[in-house]
Each structure stands twice: as C-alpha cells, then as structure tokens.
C-alpha positions in Angstrom: 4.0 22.6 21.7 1.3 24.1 24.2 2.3 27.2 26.1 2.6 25.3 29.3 5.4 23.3 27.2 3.7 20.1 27.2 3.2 17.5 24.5 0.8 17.9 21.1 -0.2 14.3 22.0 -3.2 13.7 23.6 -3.0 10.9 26.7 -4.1 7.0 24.8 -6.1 5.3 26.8 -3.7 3.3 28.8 -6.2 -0.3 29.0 -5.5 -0.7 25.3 -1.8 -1.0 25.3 0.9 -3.0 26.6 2.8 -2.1 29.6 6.5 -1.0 28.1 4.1 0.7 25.5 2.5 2.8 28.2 5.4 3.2 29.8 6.9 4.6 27.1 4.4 6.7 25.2 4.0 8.5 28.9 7.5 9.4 28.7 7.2 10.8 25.5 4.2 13.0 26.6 5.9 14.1 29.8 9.2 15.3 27.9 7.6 16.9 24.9 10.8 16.1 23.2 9.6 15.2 19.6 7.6 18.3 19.4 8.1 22.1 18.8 11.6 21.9 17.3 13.3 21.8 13.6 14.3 18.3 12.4 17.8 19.1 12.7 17.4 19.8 16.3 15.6 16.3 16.6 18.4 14.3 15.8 20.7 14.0 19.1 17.9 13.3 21.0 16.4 10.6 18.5 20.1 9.0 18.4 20.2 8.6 21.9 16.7 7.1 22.3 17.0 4.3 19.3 20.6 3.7 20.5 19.1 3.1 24.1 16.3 1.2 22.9 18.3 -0.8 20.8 20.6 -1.2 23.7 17.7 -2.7 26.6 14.6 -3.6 24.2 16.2 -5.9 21.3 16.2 -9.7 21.0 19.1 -11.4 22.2 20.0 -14.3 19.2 22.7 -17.2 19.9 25.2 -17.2 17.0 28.0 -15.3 15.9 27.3 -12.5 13.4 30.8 -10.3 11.1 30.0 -6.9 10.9 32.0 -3.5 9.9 31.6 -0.4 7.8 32.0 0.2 4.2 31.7 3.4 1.5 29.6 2.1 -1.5 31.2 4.1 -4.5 27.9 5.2 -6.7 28.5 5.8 -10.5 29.0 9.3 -10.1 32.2 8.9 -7.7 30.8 9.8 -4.9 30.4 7.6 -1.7 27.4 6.5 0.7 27.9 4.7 4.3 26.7 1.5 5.0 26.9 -1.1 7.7 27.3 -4.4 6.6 26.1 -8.0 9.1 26.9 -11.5 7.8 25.1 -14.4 10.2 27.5 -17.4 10.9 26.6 -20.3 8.4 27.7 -23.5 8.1 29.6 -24.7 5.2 28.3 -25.7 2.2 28.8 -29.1 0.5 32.3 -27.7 -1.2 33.6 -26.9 2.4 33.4 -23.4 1.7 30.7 -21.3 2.8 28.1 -20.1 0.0 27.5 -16.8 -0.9 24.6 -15.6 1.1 21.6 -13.4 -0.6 21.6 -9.9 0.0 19.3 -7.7 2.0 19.8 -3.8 1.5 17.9 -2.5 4.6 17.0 1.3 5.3 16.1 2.8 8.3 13.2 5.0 9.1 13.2 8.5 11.0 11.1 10.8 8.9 13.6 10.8 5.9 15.2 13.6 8.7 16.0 11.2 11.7 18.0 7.7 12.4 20.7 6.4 11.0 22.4 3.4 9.5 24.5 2.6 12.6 22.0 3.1 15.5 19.8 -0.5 15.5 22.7 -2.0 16.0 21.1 -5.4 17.7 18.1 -5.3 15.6 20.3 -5.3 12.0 21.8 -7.9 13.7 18.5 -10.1 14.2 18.0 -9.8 11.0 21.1 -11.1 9.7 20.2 -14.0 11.9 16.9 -14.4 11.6 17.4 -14.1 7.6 20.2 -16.0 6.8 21.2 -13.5 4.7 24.0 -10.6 4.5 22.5 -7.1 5.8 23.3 -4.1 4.4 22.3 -1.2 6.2 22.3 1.9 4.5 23.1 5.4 5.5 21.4 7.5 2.9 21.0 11.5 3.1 18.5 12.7 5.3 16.3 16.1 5.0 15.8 18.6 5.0 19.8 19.7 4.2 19.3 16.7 1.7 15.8 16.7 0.1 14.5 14.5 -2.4 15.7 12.6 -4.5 18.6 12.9 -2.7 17.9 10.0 0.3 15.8 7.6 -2.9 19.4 8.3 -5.2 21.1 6.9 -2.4 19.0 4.0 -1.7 19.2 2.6 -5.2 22.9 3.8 -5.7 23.4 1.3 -3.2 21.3 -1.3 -5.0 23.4 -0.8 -7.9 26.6 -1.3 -6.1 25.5 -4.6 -3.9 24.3 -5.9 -8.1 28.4 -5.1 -8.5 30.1 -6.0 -5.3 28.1 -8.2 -3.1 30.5 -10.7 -3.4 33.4 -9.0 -1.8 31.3 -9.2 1.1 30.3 -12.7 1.0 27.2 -11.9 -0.4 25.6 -12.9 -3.8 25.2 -10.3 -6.5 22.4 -12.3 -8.0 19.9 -12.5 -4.9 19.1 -9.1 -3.9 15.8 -7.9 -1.5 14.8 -4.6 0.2 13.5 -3.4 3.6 12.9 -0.7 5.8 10.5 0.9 8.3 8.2 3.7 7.9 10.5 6.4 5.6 12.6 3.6 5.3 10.1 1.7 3.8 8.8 4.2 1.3 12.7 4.2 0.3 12.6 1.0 -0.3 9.3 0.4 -2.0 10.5 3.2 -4.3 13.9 1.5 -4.9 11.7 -1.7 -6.1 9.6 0.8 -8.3 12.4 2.7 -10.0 14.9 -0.6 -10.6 11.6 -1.9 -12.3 11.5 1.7 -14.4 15.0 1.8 -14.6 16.0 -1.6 -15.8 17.6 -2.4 -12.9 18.9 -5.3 -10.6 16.2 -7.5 -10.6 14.5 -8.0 -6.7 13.6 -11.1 -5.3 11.2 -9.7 -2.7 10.3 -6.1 -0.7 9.8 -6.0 3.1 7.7 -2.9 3.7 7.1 -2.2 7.6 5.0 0.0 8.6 5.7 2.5 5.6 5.4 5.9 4.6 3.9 5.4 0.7 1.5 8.5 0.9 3.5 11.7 1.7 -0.2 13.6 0.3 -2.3 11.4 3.3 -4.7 11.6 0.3 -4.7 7.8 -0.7 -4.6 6.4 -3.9 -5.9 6.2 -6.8 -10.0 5.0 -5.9 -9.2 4.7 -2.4 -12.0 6.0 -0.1 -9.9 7.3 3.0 -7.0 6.9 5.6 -9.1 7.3 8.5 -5.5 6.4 10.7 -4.4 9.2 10.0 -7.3 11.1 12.4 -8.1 8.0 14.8 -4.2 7.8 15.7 -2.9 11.3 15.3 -2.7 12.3 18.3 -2.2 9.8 21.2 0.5 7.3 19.8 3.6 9.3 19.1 4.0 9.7 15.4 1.4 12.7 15.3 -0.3 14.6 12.1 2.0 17.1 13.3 4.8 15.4 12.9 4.0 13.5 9.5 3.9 17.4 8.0 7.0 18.4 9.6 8.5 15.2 8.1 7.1 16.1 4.9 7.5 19.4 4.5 11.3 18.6 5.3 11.9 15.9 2.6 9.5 17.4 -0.2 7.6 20.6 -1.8 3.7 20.2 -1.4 3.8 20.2 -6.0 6.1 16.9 -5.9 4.4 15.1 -3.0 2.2 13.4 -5.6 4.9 11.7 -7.6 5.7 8.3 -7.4 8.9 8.2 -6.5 7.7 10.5 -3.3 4.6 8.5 -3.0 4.4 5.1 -4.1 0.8 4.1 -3.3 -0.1 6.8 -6.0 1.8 5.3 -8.6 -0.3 4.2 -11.6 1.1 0.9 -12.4 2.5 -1.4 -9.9 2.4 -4.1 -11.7 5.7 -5.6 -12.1 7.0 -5.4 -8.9 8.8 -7.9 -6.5 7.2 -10.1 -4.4 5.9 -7.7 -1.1 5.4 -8.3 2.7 4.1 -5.2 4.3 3.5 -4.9 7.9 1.7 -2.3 9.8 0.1 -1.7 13.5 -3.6 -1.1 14.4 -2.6 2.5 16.2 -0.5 3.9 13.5 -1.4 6.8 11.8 0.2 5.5 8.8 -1.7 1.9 8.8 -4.1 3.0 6.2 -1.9 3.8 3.9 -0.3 0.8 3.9 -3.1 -1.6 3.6 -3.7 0.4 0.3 -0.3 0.0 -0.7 -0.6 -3.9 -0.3 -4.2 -4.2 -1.9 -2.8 -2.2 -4.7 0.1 -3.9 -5.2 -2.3 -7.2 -5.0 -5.0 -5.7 -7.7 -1.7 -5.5 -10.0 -1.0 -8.9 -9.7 1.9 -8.9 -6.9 2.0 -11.1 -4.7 1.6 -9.5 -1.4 0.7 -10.1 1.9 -0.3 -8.0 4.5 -0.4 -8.4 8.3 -1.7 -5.5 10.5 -0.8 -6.2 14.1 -3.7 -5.1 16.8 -2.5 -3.1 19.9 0.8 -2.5 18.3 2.2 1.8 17.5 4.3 3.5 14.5 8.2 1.8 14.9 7.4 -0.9 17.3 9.1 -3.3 15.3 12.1 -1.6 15.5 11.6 -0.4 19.2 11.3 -3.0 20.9 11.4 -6.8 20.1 13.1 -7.8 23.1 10.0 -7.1 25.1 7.0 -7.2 22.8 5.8 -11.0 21.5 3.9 -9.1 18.7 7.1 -6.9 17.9 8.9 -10.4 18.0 7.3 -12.3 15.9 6.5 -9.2 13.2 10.1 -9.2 12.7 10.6 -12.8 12.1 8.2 -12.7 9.8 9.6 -10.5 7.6 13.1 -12.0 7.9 11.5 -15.3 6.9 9.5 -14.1 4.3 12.7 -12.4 2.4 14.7 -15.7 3.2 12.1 -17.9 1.5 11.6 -15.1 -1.7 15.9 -15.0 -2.0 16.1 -18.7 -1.9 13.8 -19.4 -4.4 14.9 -20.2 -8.3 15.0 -16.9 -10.3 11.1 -15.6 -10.9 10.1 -18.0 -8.1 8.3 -15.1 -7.1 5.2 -16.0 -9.1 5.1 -19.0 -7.1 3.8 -16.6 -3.6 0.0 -16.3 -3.3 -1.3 -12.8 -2.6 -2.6 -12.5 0.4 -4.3 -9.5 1.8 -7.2 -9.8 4.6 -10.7 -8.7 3.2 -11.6 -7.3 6.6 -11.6 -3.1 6.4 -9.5 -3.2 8.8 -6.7 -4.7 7.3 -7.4 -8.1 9.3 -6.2 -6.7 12.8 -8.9 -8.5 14.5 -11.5 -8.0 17.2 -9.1 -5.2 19.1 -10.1 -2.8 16.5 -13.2 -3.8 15.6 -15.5 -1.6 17.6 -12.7 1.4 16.5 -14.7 2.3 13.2 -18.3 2.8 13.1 -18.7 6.2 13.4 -16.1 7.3 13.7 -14.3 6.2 10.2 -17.5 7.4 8.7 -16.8 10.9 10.1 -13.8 11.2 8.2 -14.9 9.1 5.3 -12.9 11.6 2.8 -9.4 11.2 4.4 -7.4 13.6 6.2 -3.9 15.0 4.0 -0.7 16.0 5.6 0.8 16.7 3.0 
C-alpha cells in the first residue's frame, strides 16, 4: 500500500470491461482492502465480500436442491468440514432415485482466503446445473496450515466420498473434481496424486481459472507467462498478491514440486479427462493454457476455453450478472456431467481440444494485447 493509503492496483482502462466489472474493480481500488495486510487479517473482509456477492450476483435456478454439513473422518481420525448439495431428480425406472455421481469441489482464496460455506448459491448451481451431488470442501488454509496440509485434505476427502458417497445419495464409483484458482491447483493436484497414489479412479477435472504455477516460471519448455506482467496490476489479483499467497502456503525450495505446482510436473500423462477455464485479464491465464497444452501433449483429453474481457474469480463472482460468467460455469457443470455419465474409461472417448491461437483462443479482444509487449517480457515474470 502507497503512503497516501491507496491501492497497489493501477486504474484498467474502464472501455475494456463490463459495467459491474468496473463497478466493482473501482471499489476495490478506492478501499485498498486486499492490500497491505497479513492473510489472516484478509479473511473477515474476504467473507463478507463472497458472502455478499454470492448473495446479489449468483444465478437464480428453478428446482429444489437438499443440502447440510458433514465431518468427513480421514484415515488418521481426524475430521474435515464439508458442505454437501444434492439437485432434485426424478425417479429412476425402479421408482427410486439413482445414486447421483459425485463432484468434490474446492474453493479458491489464495490457499489463505474462502471457505467451503460462503458460495452458497453458486455450489448450488452447480448441483443443478450438474446433476450431480456437490461436495464442497473446507480444507485448511495458510499460512497457520501450510502445505500439504490444504492438498492432504482435499484428497482425504476424495478418499472418504470413494467410501461413503452413498450415505449421501451419491455414487462411490463416479467421482470428479473442481475448483477455482487455489482451488483449482487443489484439485488438479488431487487428480495427480490419486493417479501416484493408486487412488479412486476420476472421471473428469474441472480446472477454473487455476493456480498450477506457484514459481510464475512456467513449465517444462514453456517460453513465458506474459499475464502475469500484462494483468498484474489493474485487475485485482496483483503480482503482489500472488507472492503474498505464496509465500503463505509454501517455502520458495518446495514451490517447484508437483504437488505445489502441477504444470511442472514431468508426466501428466495418465490423468482424468480436464476442462480448464481461464479469463483474458488474469494474471494467472498463462499458466493455465500451459497446464491444458500440457496435459494435451500427454495425451489427456483437454479442453481449454479462455474467456475475452473476463478477470481472476469471475466465475465465482458473479454469474447472475455476467453472460460470459454464465455460460463459463455451465460449461464446466456440463462437461463433468457428460465425463461422470460415461461407461468407466469413457474418458478416452473426449477429443482434446486446446485452441492453437497464442493466446489461448480468446479472440479478437486480445489480439492487439501482445505484440510488443509479450515480447518485452518474453522470459516470464516469477512470483514465487
């Protein structure tokens, strides 16, 4: 924070983004309030904002949707919160409803921030929009709980839904993973260690937005994340803010591993079927088109979309008023529902799709953003 007290963030020009986004990235630079202060200290203030947001900004969905808290037991004894959201579906041929497939869903916030309750509305779309039983899960956040203690969680909770789904009208058998930006480096490394580990098999990974590069040094023969410089700055989710993140979750000598950092992992062959999802003014969008052309050059199935006009977390912010945040989020609802409701290894099945475009496919809103620009920083920029 500047001695005046005022924001890190530079001012985006406004002509590039959608009203509420304007609205609400001038908000952010008028109140400073995700700057200049320990994680801890972040948290009421982040809790309030995603619980508003959640409250004004999410899509309102006909249907009925169960929900209620539950304590997964983990091997070891001990327990780890989780919010669980089962859609309304008719009867089956038997007269009995059929055990729906399972989505284990974790939040983002920095690995620090959020929570498993707080996106109330939007676990709730995507119980509906899935067809499928959400479980949202409330791992341990950093810096009190560093890693691997969030990732331990996250699969412990895999483990546990491979065990107990069904008490929850939920089937054992059919199991995916999502998340959004921390959350989705949780999951992506839950899909990585079950495939180390042995573990539940996973139909299908739903990466938005995600955090697989906690070094911002790319991957293995990856040229540059020139996102991290172009949107740094202006769009909320600042360099700044990335280290902070960070330095609170991991030591600079462990940032490299895999199970810190997926896109550096060495082998990703192997893995489940992937949808990731990223936004033209994310700092973070770099690292995810890697993550998806990677996981392609392994021989995943992937697809990738990178939406133009669109900022880190708006998804999750605000698909009540965003078409683009909308239909983002149906997309990766349907494309878990159509990997959990095909025969076992239907997986192999997807084509891989990921846009030959450097820029990820975001289209002509971006396309005059590189140049010189992305040449400037041709060698990336680390956070880490």
């Amino acid at each position: 924070m500047s001695k005046t007290g005022k924001s890190e963030q530079e001012r985006p020009p406004a002509g590039r983004l959608a009203l509420p986004l304007r609205l609400l990235l001038a908000a952010v630079h008028a109140g400073a309030w995700m700057t200049g202060r320990p994680l801890a200290g972040m948290r009421g203030r982040m809790a309030a904002f995603m619980r508003a947001m959640d409250a004004v900004a999410c899509l309102r969905l006909p249907g009925r949707v169960d929900s209620g808290d539950i304590d997964l037991q983990a091997e070891d004894g001990r327990f780890i919160p989780a919010r669980w959201y089962r859609p309304e579906i008719e009867a089956g041929e038997s007269g009995r409803a059929e055990p729906l497939p399972v989505i284990l869903y974790y939040h983002g916030g920095g690995f620090a921030l959020g929570g498993h309750r707080l996106r109330h509305r939007y676990n709730r779309a995507w119980a509906q929009l899935s067809g499928c039983l959400v479980l949202s899960v409330g791992y341990r956040l950093a810096p009190e709980h560093g890693f691997p203690k969030g990732a331990d969680d996250a699969y412990e909770a895999l483990l546990w839904a491979s065990r107990e789904a069904g008490s929850l009208g939920g089937d054992p058998a059919r199991l995916a993973v999502a998340g959004e930006s921390a959350g989705g480096n949780i999951a992506a490394v839950t899909a990585l260690r079950a495939r180390d580990a042995g573990g539940p098999p996973i139909r299908g990974q739903a990466l938005l937005y995600p955090a697989v590069d906690l070094t911002g040094r790319g991957g293995p023969g990856a040229a540059s994340q020139p996102s991290l410089r172009q949107n740094g700055r202006q769009y909320m989710l600042t360099l700044r803010l990335l280290r902070q993140f960070a330095d609170g979750y991991a030591p600079a000598e462990l940032r490299a591993q895999p199970q810190v950092s997926p896109l550096l992992a060495p082998d990703l062959g192997g893995l489940p079927p992937a949808l990731v999802v990223t936004a033209e003014l994310d700092p973070l969008r770099d690292q995810g088109r890697l993550y998806a052309e990677r996981l392609r050059a392994a021989g995943v199935p992937a697809e990738y979309r990178c939406y133009a006009g669109m900022i880190h977390d708006f998804t999750a912010m605000m698909p009540g008023w965003l078409p683009e945040a909308e239909q983002s989020l149906r997309q990766a609802a349907g494309f878990l529902n159509d990997r959990l409701r095909l025969p076992a290894h239907g997986g192999s099945r997807a084509e891989a799709s990921v846009s030959d475009d450097p820029d990820g496919g975001i289209g002509s809103a971006a396309a005059g953003q590189q140049g010189e620009e992305t040449r400037e920083h041709e060698h990336g920029q680390p956070f880490g």
